[in-house]
LOROVEX-880244 format. One record per residue (C-alpha): residue in three letters; x, y negated, z negated. Coordinates in pm, whole numbers, plus 32768, in hexadecimal, padded with zeros to 4 digits. Each point is the difference from the previous one (the first is absolute). Layout:
TIDREN  aa   xx   yy   zz
TIDREN ALA    X    Y    Z
...
END
This chain:
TIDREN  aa   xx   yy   zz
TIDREN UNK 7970 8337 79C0
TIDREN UNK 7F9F 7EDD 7F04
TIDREN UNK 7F97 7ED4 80BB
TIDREN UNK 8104 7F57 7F56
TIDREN UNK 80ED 80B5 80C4
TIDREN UNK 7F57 801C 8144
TIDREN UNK 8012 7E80 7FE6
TIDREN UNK 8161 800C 7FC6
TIDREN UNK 8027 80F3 8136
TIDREN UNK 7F27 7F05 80D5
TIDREN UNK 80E2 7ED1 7F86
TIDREN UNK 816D 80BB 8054
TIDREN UNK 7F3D 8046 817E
TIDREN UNK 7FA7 7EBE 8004
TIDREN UNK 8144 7F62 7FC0
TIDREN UNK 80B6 810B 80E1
TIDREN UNK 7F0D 7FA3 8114
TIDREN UNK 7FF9 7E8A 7FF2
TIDREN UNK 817B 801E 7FEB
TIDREN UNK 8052 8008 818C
TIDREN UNK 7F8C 7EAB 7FF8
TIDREN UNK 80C0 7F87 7EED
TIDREN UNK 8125 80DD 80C8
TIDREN UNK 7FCB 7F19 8147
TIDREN UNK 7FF2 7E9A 7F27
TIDREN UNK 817F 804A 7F75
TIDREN UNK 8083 8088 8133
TIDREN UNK 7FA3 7EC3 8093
TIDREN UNK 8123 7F51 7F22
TIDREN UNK 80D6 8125 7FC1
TIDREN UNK 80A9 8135 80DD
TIDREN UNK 7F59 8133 7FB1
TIDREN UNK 8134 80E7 7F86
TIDREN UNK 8032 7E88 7F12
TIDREN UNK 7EA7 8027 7FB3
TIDREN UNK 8005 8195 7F84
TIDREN UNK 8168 7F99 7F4B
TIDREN UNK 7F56 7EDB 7F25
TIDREN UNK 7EC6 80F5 7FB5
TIDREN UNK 80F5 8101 7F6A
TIDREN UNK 80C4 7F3C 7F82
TIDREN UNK 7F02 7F57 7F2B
TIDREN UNK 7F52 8147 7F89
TIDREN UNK 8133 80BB 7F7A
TIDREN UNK 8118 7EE6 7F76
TIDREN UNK 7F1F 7F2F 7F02
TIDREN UNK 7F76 8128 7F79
TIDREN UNK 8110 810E 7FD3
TIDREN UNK 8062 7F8B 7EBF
TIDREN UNK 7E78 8010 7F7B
TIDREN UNK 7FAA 8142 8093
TIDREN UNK 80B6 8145 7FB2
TIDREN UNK 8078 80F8 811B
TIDREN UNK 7EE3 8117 8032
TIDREN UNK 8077 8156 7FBE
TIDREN UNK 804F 805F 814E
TIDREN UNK 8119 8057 80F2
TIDREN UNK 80D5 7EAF 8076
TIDREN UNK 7FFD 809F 8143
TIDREN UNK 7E7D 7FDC 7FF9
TIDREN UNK 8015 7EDB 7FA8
TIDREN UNK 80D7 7F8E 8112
TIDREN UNK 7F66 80C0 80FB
TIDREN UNK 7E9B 7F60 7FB4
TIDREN UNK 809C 7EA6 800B
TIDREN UNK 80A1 800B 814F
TIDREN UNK 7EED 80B5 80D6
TIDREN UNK 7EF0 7F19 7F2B
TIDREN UNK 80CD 7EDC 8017
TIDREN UNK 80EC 7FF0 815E
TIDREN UNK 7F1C 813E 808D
TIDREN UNK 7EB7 7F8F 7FE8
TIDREN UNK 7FCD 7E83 7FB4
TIDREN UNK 816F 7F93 80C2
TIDREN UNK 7F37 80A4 814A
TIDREN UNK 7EE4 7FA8 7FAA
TIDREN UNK 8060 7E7D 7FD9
TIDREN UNK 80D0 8027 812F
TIDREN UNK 7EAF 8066 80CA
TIDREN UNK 7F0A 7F22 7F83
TIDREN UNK 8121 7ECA 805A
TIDREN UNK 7FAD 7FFF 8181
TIDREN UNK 7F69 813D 8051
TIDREN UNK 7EBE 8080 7F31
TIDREN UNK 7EEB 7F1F 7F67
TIDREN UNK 7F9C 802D 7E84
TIDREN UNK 7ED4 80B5 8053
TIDREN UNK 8098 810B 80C0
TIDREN UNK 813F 803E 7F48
TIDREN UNK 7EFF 8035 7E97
TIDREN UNK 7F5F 8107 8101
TIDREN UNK 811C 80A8 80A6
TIDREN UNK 80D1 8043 7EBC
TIDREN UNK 7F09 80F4 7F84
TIDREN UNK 80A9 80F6 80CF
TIDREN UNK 80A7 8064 7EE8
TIDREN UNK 7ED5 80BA 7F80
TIDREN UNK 8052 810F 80F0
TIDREN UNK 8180 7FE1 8029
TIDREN UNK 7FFA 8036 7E6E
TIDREN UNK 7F01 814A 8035
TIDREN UNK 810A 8070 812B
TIDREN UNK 812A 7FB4 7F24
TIDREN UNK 7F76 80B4 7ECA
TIDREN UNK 7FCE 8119 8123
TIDREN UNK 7E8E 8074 7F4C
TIDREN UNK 7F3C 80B5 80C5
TIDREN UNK 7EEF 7F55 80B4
TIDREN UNK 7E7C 805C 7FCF
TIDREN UNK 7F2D 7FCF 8166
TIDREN UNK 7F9F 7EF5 7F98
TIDREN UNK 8131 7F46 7FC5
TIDREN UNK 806F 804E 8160
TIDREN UNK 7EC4 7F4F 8080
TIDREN UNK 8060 7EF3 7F1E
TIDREN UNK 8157 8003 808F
TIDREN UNK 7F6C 7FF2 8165
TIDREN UNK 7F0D 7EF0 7FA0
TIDREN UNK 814A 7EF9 7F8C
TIDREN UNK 80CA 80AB 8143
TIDREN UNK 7EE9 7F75 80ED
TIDREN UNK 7FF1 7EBF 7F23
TIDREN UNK 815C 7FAE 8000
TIDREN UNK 8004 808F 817B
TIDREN UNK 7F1E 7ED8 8051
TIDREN UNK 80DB 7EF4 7F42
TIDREN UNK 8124 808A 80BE
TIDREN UNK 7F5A 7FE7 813B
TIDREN UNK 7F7B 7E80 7FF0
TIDREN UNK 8163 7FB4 7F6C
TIDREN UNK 80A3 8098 8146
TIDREN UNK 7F16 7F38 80C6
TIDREN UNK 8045 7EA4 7F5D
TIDREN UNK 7EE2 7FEB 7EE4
TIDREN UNK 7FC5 7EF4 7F2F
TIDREN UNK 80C2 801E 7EB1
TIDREN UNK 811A 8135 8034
TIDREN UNK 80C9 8094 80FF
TIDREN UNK 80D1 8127 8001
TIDREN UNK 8104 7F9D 7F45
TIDREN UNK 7F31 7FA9 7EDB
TIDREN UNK 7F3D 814C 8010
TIDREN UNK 814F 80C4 7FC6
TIDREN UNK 8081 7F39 7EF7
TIDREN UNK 7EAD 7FFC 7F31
TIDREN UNK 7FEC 8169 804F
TIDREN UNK 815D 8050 7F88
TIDREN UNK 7F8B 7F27 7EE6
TIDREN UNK 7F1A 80F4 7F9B
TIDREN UNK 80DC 8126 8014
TIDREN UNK 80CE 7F73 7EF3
TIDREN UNK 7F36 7FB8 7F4D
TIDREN UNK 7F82 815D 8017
TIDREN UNK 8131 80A3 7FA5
TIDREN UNK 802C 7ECE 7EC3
TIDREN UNK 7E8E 80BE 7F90
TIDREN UNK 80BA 813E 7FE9
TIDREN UNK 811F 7F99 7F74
TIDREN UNK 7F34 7F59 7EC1
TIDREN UNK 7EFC 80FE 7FE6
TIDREN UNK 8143 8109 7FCB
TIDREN UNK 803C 7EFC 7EBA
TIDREN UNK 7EF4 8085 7F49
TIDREN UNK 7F22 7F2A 7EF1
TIDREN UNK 8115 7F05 7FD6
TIDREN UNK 7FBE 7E8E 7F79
TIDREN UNK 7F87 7F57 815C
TIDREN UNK 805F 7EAA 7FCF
TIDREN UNK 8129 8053 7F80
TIDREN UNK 804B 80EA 8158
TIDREN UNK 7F88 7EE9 80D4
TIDREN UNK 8101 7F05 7F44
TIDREN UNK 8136 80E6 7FFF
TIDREN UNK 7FC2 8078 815A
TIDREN UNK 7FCE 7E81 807C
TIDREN UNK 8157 7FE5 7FCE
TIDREN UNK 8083 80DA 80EA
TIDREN UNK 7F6E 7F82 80FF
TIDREN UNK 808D 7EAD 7FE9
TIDREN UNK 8169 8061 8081
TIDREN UNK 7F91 8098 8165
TIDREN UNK 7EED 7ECC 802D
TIDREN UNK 8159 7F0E 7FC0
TIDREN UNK 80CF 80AD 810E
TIDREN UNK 7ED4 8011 80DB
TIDREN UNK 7F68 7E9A 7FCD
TIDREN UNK 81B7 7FA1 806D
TIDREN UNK 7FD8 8101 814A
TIDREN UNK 7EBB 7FA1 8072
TIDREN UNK 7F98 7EDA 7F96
TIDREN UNK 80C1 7F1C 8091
TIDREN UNK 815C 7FD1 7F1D
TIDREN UNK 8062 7F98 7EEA
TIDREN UNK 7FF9 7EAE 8041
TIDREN UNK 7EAB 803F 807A
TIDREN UNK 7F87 8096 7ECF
TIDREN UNK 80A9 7F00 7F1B
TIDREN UNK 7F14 7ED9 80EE
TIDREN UNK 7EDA 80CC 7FA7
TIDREN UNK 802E 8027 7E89
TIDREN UNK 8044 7E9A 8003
TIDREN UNK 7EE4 7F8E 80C8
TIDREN UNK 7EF6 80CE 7F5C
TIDREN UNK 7EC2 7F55 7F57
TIDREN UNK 7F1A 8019 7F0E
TIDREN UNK 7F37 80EE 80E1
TIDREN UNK 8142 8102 802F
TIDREN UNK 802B 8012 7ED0
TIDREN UNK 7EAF 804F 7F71
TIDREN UNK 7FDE 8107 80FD
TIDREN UNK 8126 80A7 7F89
TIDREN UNK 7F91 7FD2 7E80
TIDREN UNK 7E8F 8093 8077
TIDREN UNK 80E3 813B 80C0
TIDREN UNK 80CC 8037 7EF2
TIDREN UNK 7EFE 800E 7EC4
TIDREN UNK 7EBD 800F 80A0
TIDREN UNK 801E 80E9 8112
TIDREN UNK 812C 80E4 7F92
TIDREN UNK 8008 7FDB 7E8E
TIDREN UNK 7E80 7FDF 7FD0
TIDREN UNK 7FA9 80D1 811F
TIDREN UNK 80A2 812B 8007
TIDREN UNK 8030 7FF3 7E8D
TIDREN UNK 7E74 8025 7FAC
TIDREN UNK 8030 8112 8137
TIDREN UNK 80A6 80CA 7F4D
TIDREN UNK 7F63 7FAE 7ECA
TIDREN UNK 7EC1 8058 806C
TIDREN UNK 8067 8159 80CA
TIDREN UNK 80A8 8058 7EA9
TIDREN UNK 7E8E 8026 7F7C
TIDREN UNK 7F3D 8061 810C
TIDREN UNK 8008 80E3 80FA
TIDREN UNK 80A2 7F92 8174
TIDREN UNK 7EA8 8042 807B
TIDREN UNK 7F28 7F35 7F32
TIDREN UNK 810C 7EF7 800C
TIDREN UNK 8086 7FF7 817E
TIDREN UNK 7EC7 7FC4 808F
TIDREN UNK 8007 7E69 7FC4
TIDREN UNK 8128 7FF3 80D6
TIDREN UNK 7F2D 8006 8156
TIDREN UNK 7F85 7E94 7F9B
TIDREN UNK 8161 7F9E 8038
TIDREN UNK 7FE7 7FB4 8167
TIDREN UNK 7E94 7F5F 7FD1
TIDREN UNK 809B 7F0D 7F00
TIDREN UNK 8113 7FEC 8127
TIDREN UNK 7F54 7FD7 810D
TIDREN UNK 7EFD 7F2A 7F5D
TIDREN UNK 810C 7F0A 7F46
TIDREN UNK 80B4 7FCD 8148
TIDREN UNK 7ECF 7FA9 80D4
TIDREN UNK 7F89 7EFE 7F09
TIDREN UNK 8145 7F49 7F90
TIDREN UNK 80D2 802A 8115
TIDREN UNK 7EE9 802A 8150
TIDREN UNK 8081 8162 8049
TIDREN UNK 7F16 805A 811B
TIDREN UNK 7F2A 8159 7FAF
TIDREN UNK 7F93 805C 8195
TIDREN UNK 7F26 8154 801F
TIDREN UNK 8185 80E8 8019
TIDREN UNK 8061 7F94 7EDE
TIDREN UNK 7EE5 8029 7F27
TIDREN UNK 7FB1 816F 80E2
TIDREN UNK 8195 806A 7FB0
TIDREN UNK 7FC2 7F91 7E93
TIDREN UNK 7EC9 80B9 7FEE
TIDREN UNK 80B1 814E 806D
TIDREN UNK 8134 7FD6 7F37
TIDREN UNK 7F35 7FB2 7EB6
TIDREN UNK 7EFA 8150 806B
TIDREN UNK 8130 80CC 7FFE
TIDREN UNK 806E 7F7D 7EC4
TIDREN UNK 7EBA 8028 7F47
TIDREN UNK 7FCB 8145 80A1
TIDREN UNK 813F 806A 7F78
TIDREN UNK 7FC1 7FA7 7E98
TIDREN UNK 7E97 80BE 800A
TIDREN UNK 80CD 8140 8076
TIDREN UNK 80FE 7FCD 7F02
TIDREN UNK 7F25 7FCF 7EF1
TIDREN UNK 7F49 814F 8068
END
């Protein structure tokens, strides 16, 4: 890989990483169904009439936009509201690394199952200091993060069945289909309509940059030069960056917002992030 584009690789991890914390700052203003809805929103309506529909299925399309969009990011902002800090939501969503293998249903190598059992005992631990009170989740927000990651699993099959397709132009047109189940949601669950409407109204300056920086810098930046770059390389050469995610997690959240790293968090992390990187040596074999 060029350095050029490993740089671009470690800049899309970085942003994706550093994220949760931008994540907590607008869900300190806004409800987090509000929050997914104005993220969406942003990255699909200014652009649609710029950027032409990739040559793909609508279905797809629509099916990638509501797991990405009320799957994945309306659970996950539900979560981090009250029940998961930064750090440990960037670390518990890589689950999806193995619900994506188990979805694909590929057969796994010995080592992979290791791997498997390495994240198992990892997550096993988070589980267990969440059912006993820990600092910074409980259970509730280790189910939703975790069902998080599922769909976002099943979103990565769904778009690698699209083929070489245009990525920005899939991440735009699928963008907006997630903004009509984040509306009915955001009116269910967080709080009204009248409740919503107070938000929108009473949002800053800080709201709304975080929603700007979730629309074009994490999903239109981020998963754009994703896609981009496992267009050109192969997943194995490319995947790899992705275990700095939670180190750019955990690491952002302890310095900006005093997220607390005691010796189970950093000994869970270490398992979960062994079983990922074991995982990519085995599949690169």
């Amino acid at each position: 890989m060029p350095v050029s584009h490993l740089a671009l690789a470690l800049a899309v991890v970085a942003v994706w990483g550093t994220n949760f914390v931008v994540i907590k700052w607008g869900l300190a203003e806004l409800p987090p169904f509000l929050l997914a809805t104005l993220r969406f929103a942003m990255s699909s309506l200014p652009l649609l009439l710029f950027i032409r529909r990739p040559s793909t299925d609508w279905w797809r399309l629509a099916a990638f936009g509501v797991l990405l969009g009320a799957g994945q990011f309306g659970l996950l902002f539900l979560a981090m509201k009250a029940d998961i800090s930064p750090g440990l939501a960037s670390l518990v969503v890589q689950a999806q690394v193995f619900f994506t293998i188990a979805i694909h249903g590929h057969r796994m190598k010995p080592a992979q199952v290791g791997a498997l059992a390495l994240a198992v005992a990892g997550m096993a631990w988070i589980g267990w200091q969440a059912w006993r009170g820990g600092a910074g989740i409980s259970p509730t927000g280790l189910f939703l993060v975790l069902s998080a990651a599922l769909c976002w699993a099943v979103a990565n099959v769904v778009a690698r069945g699209a083929g070489k397709v245009d990525a920005l132009g899939f991440m735009v047109w699928s963008s907006l289909f997630a903004v009509p189940p984040l509306v009915v949601l955001s009116v269910a669950f967080d709080g009204g309509a009248e409740v919503v409407a107070h938000a929108l109204a009473a949002a800053g300056p800080v709201a709304w940059a975080v929603v700007f920086w979730q629309a074009v810098g994490n999903t239109l930046f981020g998963y754009g030069a994703w896609n981009w770059l496992l267009a050109r390389h192969p997943p194995a050469t490319v995947t790899p960056a992705a275990l700095l995610v939670p180190v750019f997690g955990m690491g952002a959240s302890a310095l900006a917002l005093g997220e607390s790293l005691p010796p189970w968090k950093l000994g869970a992390a270490g398992l979960v992030m062994a079983g990922l990187a074991l995982n990519l040596w085995a599949a690169s074999r």
